[in-house]
C-alpha positions as CSV (number, residue, x, y, z in Angstrom):
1,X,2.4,22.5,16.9
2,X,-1.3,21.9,17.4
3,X,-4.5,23.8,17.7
4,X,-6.5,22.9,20.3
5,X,-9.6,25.6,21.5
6,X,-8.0,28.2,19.4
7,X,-5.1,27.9,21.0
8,X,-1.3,26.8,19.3
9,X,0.4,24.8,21.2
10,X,3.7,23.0,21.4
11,X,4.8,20.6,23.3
12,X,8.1,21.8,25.1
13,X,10.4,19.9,28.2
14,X,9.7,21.3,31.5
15,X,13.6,22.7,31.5
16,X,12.7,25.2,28.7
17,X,9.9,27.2,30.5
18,X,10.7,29.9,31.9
19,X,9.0,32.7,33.9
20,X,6.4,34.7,31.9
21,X,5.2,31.4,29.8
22,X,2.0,30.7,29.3
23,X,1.0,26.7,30.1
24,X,-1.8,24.4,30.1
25,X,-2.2,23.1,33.3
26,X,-5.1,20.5,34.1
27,X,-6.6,22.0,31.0
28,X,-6.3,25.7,32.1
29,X,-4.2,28.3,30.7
30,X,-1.9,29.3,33.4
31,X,1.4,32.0,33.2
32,X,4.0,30.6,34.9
33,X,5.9,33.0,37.7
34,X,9.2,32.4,39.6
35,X,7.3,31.1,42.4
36,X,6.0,28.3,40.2
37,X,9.5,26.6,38.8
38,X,11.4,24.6,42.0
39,X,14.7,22.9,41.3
40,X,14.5,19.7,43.9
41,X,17.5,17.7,44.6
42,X,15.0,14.1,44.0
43,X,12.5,15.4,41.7
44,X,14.4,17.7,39.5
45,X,12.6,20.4,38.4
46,X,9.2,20.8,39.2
47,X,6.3,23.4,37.7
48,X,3.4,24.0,40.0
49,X,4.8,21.2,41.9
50,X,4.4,18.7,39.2
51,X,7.9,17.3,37.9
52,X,6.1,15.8,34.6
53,X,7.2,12.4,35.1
54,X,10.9,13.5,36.1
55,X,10.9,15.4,32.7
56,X,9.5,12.3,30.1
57,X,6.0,13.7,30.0
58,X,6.2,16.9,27.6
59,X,4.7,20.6,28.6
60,X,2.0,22.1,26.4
61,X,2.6,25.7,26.2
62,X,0.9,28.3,24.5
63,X,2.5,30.0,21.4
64,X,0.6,33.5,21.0
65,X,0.5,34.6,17.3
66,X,1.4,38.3,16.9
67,X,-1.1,39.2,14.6
């Protein structure tokens, strides 16, 4: 895990997100909804149509802290 802007992050594979996550995306935090994961029969899965290099490149999502 890594802090970057006050944020903890962790790099994840695009099959673990799921609806609700919170992502950086170009460098913006972005929550992920259902209309944002597509499963396509070429590309695999993609998250806001990016398939992360067919799943090599990792995702950085945001871990919240509880506290």
């Amino acid at each position: 895990m890594a802090i970057i802007n006050g944020l903890n992050i962790e790099t994840t594979h695009i099959k673990d997100i799921k609806v609700g996550d919170i992502v950086l995306f170009h460098g913006v935090e972005k929550t992920v909804t259902a209309k944002d994961i597509k499963e396509d029969s070429f590309m695999g899965r993609t998250l806001f149509g990016d398939s992360y290099c067919l799943g090599y490149l990792a995702v950085l999502k945001v871990v919240k802290n509880n506290g």
